[in-house]
C-alpha positions as CSV (number, residue, x, y, z in Angstrom):
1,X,-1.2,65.9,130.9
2,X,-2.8,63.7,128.1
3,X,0.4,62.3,126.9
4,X,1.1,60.4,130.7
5,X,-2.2,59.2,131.4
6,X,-3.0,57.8,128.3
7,X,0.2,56.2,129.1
8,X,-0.9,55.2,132.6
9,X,-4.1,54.1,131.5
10,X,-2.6,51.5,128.7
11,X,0.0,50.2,131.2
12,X,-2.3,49.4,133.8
13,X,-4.9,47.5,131.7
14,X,-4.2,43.8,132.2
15,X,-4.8,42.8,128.8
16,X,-2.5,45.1,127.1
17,X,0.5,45.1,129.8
18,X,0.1,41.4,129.4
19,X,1.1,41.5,125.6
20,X,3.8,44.5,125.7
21,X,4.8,44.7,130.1
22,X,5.7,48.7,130.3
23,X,7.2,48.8,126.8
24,X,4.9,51.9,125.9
25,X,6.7,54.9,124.5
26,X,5.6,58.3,123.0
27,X,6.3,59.2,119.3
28,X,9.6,57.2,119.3
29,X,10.7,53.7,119.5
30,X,13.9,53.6,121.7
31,X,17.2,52.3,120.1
32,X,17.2,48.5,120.1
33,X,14.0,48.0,121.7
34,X,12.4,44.6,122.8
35,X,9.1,44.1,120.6
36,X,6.5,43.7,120.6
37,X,5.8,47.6,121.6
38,X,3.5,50.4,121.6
39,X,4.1,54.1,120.4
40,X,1.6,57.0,120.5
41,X,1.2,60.4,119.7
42,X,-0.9,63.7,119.1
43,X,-1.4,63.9,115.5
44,X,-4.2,66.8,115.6
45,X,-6.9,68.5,117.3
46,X,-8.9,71.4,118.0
47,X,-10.1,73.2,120.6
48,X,-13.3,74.9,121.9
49,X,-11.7,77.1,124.7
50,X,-13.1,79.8,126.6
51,X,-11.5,82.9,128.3
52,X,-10.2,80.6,131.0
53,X,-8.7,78.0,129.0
54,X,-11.1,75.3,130.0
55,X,-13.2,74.5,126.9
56,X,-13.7,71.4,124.9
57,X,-10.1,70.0,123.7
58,X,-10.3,67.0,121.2
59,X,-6.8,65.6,120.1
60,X,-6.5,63.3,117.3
61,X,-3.9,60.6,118.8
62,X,-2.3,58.0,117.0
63,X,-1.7,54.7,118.8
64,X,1.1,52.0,116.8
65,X,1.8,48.4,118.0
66,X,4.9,47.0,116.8
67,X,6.0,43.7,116.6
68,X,8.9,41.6,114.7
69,X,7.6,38.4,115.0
70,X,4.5,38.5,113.1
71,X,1.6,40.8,112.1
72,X,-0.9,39.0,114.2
73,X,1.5,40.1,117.1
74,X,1.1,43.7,116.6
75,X,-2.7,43.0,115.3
76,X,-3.7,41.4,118.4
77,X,-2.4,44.2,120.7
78,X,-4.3,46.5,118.5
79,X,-7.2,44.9,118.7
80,X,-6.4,44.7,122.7
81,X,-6.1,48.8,123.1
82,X,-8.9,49.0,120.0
83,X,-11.6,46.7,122.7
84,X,-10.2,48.7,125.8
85,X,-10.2,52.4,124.5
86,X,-13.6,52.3,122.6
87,X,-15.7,54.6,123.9
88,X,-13.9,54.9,126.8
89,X,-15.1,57.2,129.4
90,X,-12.2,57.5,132.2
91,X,-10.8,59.9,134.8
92,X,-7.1,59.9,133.7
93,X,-4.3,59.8,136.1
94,X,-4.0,63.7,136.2
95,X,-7.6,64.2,137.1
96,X,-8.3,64.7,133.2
97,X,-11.6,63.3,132.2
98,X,-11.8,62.0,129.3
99,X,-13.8,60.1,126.2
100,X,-12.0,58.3,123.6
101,X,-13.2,57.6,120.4
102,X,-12.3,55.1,118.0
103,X,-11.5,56.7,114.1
104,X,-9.4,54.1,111.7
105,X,-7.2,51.2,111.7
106,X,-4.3,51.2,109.3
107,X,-1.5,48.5,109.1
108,X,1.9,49.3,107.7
109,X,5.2,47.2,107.4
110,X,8.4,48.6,107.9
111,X,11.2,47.2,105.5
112,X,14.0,48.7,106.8
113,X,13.3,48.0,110.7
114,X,11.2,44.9,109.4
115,X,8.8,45.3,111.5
116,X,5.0,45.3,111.2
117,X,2.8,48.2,112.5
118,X,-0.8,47.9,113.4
119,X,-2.0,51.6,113.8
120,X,-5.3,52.7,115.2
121,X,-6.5,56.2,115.3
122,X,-8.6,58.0,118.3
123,X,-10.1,60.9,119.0
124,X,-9.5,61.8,122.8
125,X,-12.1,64.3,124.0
126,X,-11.3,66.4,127.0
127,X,-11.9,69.3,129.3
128,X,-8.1,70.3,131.1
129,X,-9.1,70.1,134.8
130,X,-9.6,73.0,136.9
């Protein structure tokens, strides 16, 4: 599954465990959560697949740092999963391989949380394992 080793692969890169420990959730933040944080999730794709189901998948997948602090905070641990994932060609945890590929940056604040958010889009190209 795409969702848990894209988990397992940020949590186990020093750089990025070193700025947000295990605090990497997907699509929601938990209720009172210690920042700074990382979110992610699928925000599109499409597929290639054959008869078997095995073709060319390529999911869009949104990646958010969060931080209260400061926007550097939630900057620099973009610009932590931004150096790691960049063409990234891996073996996720699930046997998966895959290729990332970097899209866009975007930063956002949000008032109302106060919190700043420095997104960065990939594409995660894939082939589901046989």
């Amino acid at each position: 599954m795409i969702e848990n080793g894209l988990f397992n692969l940020l949590s186990n890169e020093p750089t990025i465990s070193a700025l947000v420990s295990d605090r990497i959730y997907p699509v929601l933040i938990p209720e009172n959560p210690t920042m700074p944080l990382i979110t992610y999730q699928i925000v599109g794709g499409t597929s290639k697949s054959t008869l078997d189901g095995t073709g060319t998948q390529k999911l869009r997948i949104q990646i958010d740092a969060w931080a209260t602090d400061a926007y550097i905070t939630a900057a620099t641990i973009r610009a932590a999963v931004t150096k790691f994932l960049a063409n990234q060609v891996v073996t996720l945890s699930d046997g998966t391989f895959a290729t990332f590929i970097l899209i866009s940056p975007i930063d956002f604040y949000s008032g109302g949380d106060e919190a700043f958010r420095a997104m960065v889009e990939v594409y995660c190209i894939f082939n589901f394992p046989a």
